[in-house]
C-alpha positions as CSV (number, residue, x, y, z in Angstrom):
1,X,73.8,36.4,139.8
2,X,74.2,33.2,136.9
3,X,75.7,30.2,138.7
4,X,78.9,30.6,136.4
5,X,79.6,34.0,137.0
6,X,82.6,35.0,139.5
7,X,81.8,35.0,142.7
8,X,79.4,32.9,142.4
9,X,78.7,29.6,144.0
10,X,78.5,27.9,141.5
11,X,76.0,25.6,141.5
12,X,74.1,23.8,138.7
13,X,70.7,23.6,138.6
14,X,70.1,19.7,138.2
15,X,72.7,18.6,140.7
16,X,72.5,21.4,143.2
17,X,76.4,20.1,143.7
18,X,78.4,23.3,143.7
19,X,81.6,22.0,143.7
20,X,81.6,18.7,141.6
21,X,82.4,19.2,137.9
22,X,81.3,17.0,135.3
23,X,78.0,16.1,133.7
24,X,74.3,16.0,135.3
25,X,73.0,13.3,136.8
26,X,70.0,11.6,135.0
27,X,67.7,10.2,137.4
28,X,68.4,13.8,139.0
29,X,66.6,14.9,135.5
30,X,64.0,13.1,135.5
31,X,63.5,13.2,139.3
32,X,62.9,17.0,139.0
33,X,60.8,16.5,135.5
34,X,58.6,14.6,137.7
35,X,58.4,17.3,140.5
36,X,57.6,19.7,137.9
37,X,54.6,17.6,136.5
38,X,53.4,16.7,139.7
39,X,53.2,20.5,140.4
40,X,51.1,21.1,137.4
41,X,48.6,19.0,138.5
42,X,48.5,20.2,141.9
43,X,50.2,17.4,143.8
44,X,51.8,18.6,146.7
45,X,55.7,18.7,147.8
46,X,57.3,16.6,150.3
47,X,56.3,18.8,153.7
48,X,53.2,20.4,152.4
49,X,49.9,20.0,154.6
50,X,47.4,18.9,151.5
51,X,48.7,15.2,151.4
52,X,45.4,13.3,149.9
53,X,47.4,13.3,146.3
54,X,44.5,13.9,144.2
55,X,44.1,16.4,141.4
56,X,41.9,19.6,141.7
57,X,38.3,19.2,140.2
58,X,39.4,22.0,137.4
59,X,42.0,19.5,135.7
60,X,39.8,16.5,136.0
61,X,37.5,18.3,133.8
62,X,39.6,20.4,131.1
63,X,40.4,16.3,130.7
64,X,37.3,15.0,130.3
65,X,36.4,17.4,128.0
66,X,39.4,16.5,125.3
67,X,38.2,13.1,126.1
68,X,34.6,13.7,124.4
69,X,35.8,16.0,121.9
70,X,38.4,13.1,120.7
71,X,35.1,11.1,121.2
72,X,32.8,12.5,118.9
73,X,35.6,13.5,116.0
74,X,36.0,9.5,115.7
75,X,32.4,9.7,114.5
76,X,33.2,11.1,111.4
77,X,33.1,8.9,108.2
78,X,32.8,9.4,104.6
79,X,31.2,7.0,102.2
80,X,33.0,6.9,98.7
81,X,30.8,7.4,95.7
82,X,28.8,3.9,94.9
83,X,28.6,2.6,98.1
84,X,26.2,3.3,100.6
85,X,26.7,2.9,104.6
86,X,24.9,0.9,107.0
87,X,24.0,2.2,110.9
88,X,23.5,0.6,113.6
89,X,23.2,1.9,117.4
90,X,24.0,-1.3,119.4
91,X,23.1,-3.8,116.9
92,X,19.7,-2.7,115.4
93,X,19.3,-0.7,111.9
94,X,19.1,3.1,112.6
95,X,19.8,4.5,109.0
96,X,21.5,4.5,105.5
97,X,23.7,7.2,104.8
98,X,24.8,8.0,101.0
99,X,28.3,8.9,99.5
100,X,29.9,12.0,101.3
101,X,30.8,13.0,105.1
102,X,28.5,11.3,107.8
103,X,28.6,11.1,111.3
104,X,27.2,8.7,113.7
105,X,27.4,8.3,117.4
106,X,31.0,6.5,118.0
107,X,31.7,3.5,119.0
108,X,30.8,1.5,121.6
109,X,27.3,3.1,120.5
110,X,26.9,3.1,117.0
111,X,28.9,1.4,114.3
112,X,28.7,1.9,110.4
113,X,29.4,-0.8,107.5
114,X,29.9,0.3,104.1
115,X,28.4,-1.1,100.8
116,X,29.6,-1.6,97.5
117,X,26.0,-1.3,95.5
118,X,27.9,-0.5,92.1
119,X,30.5,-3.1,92.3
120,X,29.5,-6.1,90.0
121,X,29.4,-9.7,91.5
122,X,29.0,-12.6,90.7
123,X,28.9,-17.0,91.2
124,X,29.6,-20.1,89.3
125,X,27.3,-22.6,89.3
126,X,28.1,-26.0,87.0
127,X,32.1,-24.9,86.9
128,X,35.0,-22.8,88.3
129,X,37.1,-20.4,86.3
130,X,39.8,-21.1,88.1
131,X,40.4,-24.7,86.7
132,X,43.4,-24.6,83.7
133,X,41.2,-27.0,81.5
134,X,37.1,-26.7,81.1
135,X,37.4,-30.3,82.1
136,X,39.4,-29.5,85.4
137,X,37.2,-26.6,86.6
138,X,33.9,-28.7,86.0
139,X,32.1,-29.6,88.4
140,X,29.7,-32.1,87.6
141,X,27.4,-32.6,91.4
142,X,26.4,-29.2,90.0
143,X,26.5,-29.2,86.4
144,X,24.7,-32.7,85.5
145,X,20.7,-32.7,85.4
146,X,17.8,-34.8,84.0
147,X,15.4,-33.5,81.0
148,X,12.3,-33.9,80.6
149,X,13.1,-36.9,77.9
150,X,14.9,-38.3,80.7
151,X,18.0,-37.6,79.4
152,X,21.5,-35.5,80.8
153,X,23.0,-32.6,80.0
154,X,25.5,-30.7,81.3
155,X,24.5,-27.4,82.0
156,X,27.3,-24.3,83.0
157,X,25.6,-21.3,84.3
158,X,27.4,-17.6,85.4
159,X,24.8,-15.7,87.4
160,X,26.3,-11.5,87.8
161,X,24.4,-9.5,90.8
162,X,25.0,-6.3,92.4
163,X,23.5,-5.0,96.1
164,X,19.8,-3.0,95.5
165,X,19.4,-2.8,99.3
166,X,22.2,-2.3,101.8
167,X,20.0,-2.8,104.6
168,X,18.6,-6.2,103.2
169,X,21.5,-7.5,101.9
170,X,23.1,-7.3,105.1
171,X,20.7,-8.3,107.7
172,X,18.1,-10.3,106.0
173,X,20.3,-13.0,105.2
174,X,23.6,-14.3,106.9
175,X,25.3,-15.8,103.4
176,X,24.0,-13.9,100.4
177,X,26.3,-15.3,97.6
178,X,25.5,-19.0,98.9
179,X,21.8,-18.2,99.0
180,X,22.0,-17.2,95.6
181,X,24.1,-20.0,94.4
182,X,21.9,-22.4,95.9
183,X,18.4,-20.7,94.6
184,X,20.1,-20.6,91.4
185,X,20.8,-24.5,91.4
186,X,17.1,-24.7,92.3
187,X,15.8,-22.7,89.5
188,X,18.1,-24.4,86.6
189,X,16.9,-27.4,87.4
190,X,13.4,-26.8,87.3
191,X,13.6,-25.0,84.1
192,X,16.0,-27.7,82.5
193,X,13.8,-30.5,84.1
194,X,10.3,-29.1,82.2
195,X,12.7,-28.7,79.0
196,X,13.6,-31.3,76.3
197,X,17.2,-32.2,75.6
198,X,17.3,-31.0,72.0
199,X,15.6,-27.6,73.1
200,X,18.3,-27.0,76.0
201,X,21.0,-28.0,73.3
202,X,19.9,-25.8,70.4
203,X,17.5,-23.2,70.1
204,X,15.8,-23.0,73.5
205,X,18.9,-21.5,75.1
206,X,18.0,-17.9,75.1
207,X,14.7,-18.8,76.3
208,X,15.7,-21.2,79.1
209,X,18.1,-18.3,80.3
210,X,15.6,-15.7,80.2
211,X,13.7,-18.1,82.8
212,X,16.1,-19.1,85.2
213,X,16.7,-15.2,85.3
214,X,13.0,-14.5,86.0
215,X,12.8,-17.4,88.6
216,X,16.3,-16.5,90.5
217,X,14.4,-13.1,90.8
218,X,11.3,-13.5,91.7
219,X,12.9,-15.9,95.0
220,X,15.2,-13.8,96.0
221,X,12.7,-11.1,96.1
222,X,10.9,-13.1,98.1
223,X,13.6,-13.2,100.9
224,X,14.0,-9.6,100.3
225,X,17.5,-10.5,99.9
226,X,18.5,-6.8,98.6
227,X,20.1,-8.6,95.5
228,X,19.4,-7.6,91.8
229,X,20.0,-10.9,89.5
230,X,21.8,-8.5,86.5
231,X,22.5,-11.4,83.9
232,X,22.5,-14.9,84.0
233,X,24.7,-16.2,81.3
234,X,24.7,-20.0,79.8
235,X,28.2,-20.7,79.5
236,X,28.2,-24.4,77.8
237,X,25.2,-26.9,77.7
238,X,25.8,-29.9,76.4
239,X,25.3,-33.8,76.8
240,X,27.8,-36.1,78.8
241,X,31.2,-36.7,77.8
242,X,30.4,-40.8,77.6
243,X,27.7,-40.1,74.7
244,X,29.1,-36.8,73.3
245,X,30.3,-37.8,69.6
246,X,27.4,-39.7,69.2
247,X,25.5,-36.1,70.1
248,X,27.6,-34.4,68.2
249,X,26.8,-36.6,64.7
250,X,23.3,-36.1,65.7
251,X,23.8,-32.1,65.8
252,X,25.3,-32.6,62.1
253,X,22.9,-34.3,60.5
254,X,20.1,-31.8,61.6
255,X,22.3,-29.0,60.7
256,X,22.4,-30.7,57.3
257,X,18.8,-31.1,57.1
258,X,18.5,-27.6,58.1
259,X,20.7,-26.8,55.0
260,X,19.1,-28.8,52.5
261,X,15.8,-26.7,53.8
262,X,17.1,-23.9,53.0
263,X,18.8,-24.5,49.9
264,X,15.2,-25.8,48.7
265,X,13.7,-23.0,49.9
266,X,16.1,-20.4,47.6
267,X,15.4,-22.8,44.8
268,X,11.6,-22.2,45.4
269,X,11.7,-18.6,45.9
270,X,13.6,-18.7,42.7
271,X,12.0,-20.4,40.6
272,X,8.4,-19.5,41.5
273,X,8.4,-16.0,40.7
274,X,9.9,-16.7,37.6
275,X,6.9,-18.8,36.5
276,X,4.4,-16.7,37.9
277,X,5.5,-13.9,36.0
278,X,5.5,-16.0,33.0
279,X,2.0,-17.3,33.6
280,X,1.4,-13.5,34.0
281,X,2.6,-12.4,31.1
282,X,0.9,-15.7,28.6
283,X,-2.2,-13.9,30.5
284,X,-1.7,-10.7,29.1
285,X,-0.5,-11.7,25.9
286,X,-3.9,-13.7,26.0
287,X,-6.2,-10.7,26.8
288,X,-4.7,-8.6,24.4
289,X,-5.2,-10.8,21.7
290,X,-8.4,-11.1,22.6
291,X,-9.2,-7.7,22.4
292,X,-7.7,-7.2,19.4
293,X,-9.5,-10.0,17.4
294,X,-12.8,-8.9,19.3
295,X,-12.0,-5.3,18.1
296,X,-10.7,-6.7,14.5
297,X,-14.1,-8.7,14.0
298,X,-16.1,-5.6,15.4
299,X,-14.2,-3.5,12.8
300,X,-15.2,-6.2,9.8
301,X,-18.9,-6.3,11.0
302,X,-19.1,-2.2,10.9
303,X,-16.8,-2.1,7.6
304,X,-19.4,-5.1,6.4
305,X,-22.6,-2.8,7.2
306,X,-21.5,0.3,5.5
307,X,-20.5,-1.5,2.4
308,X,-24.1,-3.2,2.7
309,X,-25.4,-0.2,2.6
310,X,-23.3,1.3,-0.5
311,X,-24.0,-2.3,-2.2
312,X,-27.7,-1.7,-2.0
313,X,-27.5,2.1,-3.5
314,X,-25.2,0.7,-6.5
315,X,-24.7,-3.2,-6.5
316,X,-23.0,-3.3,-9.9
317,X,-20.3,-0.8,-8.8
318,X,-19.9,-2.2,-5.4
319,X,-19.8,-5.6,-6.7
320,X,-16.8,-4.4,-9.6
321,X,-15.0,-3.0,-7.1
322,X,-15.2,-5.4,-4.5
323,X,-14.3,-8.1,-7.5
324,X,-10.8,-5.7,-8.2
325,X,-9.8,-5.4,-5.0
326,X,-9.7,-9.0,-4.2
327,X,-8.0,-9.4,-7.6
328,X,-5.7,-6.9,-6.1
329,X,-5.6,-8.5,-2.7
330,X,-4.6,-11.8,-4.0
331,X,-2.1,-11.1,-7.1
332,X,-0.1,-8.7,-5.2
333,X,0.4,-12.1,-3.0
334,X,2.2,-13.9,-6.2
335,X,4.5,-13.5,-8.5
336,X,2.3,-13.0,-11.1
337,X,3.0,-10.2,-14.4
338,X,-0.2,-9.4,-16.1
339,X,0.8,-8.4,-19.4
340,X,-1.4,-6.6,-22.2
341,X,-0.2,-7.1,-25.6
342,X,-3.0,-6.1,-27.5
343,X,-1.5,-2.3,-28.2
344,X,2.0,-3.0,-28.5
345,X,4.7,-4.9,-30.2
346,X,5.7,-8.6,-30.5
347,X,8.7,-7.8,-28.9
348,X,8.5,-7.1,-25.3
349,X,11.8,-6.3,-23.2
350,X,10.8,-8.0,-19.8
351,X,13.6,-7.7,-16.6
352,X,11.8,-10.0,-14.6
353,X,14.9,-10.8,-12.2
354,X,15.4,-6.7,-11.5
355,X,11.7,-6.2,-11.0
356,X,11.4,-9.4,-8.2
357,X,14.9,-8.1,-6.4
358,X,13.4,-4.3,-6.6
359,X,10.5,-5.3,-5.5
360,X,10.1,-9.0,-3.7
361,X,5.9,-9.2,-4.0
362,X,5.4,-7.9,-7.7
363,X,2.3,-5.8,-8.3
364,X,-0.1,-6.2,-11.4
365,X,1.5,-4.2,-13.8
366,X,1.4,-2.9,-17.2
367,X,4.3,-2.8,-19.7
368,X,4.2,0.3,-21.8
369,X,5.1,0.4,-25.6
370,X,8.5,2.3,-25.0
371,X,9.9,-1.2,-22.8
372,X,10.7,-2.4,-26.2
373,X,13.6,-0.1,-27.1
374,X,15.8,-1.1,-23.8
375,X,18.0,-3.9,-23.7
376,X,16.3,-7.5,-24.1
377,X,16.7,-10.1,-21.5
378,X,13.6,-11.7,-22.0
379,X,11.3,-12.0,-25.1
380,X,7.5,-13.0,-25.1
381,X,6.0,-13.7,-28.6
382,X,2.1,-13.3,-28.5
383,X,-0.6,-11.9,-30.3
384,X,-2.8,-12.1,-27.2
385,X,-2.9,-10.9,-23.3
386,X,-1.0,-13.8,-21.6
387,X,-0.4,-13.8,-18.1
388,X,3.5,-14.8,-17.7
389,X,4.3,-16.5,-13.9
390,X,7.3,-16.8,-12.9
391,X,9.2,-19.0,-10.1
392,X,11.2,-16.7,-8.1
393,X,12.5,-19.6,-6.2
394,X,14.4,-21.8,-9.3
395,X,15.9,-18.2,-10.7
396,X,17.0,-17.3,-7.3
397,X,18.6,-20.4,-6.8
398,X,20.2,-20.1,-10.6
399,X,20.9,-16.9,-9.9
400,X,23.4,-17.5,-7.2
């Protein structure tokens, strides 16, 4: 029967008062929530014989269990992609794990540290970045050095690293970024000190960087550091503020030398190839006319032979005809009319000015009887051959 039906007693279960009305009692509640617990774990009621208060074996050990379980799930880690983790099993190095789920020994036993071997790193040596002015974020304890011509520059270097080793770069040295730093200041100045001022200034820069780089290296391999040296970048090198414009009209001045170099240098490779090519060609023009008289004079010696031989088979033919066309040669050179007159009239019908416009170099020629029935512009009267010669010149000249 419920406790609230009729005819009941009516009594509530957390009181136990039948008869009083009203809400529970909470230390009542939690007096009876503490019974019930107790009983769970085998502790015995007020009046029981088994009064030593301890739990059974069975619970102790359903407890320890969840106790290791929760134990060795805290082992579990993962290592993001580019890093790399770090063991250790109380203190010493057991093992590297790579990116993905690991699991170590927990804590107090083992303990993992993660490292960034991707992440890009780097120092300042000579300056800080953080400084609003290149003046401001100087700093010159680390940025002035001697040359080799005993002078000073001011020398700003940017060294970028990344870890190659998590194992070295955490327990073979205690400060990696201020090792580097300080090997770096070590290895600038060395290079810088074996280097002239004008080489650090100018063109030497690449070179110098290239050999800090290789130095930086080469030591921090040597502590086996775990560090790779990635680039080493020369952000300003030049002299002291005190004697910088003075530096700076020294810079222009070779820069204008430099120029004027150059600009002769065009000029030259100009101008030279033009006269070699001109030389060249008063060469060729040489050789070929050498050839050609050496062919030309070969030519008269074998024209000169075969007409020795035709002058010695008929020497009074060869000697006519060599007499008429040297005649012929040389008139048709002048402006010479050979006129016969013996078989025709008195009256000869010469158009001299026609004939030297027709024909500038006039050949021997001779006038035929019928001349005399065209139109007369000039007359010759003569009962013998006469050779007329004219001027071409003064009747050009009259002429226009």
């Amino acid at each position: 029967m419920s406790w609230n039906e009729p005819g009941g007693d009516k009594k509530d279960p957390w009181s136990g008062r039948g008869d009083q009305k009203g809400p529970p009692d909470l230390d009542e509640a939690i007096r009876s929530l503490q019974e019930k617990l107790g009983g769970f774990f085998g502790g015995g009621k007020e009046g029981d014989d088994d009064s030593s208060g301890l739990p059974p074996l069975k619970s102790l050990g359903f407890l320890a269990v969840g106790a290791i379980a929760l134990w060795g799930l805290s082992g579990f880690y993962i290592v993001d992609e580019g890093t790399q983790g770090v063991e250790t099993r109380f203190g010493k190095y057991v093992a590297t794990t790579q990116s993905g789920l690991n699991w170590h020994f927990p804590a107090p036993i083992e303990r993992v540290e993660v490292v960034d071997v991707k992440q890009q790193r780097y120092i300042e040596v000579g300056y800080r970045s953080g400084g609003t002015e290149q003046a401001l974020g100087s700093v010159p304890k680390e940025a002035l050095m001697l040359t080799k011509d005993e002078n000073i520059v001011d020398v700003r270097l940017a060294v970028q690293y990344q870890v190659k080793d998590a194992k070295e770069f955490i327990f073979n040295i205690v400060n990696p970024a201020a090792t580097l730093k300080q090997v770096t200041e070590s290895a600038q100045r060395g290079v810088v000190g074996s280097s002239k001022m004008d080489f650090v200034l100018t063109e030497g820069r690449s070179e110098i960087v290239a050999q800090i780089k290789k130095e930086i290296q080469d030591v921090m391999d040597s502590y086996k550091s775990g560090i790779q040296v990635t680039s080493v970048n020369l952000q300003d090198a030049q002299p002291p503020e005190q004697v910088q414009n003075a530096f700076e009209d020294a810079i222009k001045a070779r820069e204008d030398e430099q120029r004027l170099i150059n600009e002769a240098e065009a000029y030259s490779n100009d101008v030279v190839p033009k006269a070699r090519g001109a030389a060249a060609r008063k060469i060729q023009e040489a050789e070929g006319y050498k050839e050609q008289v050496i062919a030309q004079a070969e030519g008269e010696s074998n024209r000169f032979s075969k007409l020795l031989a035709e002058y010695t088979k008929a020497p009074d033919v060869t000697r006519k005809r060599l007499y008429i066309e040297s005649m012929e040669s040389v008139l048709a050179e002048t402006n010479t009319v050979m006129v016969d007159v013996k078989g025709s009239n008195n009256m000869l019908y010469l158009p001299l000015d026609k004939m030297i416009q027709q024909q500038p170099s006039i050949q021997p020629a001779n006038v035929p009887q019928s001349t005399a029935e065209q139109p007369s512009h000039a007359k010759v009267e003569t009962a013998q051959p006469t050779a007329v010669r004219t001027s071409t010149r003064g009747r050009d000249a009259r002429g226009r």
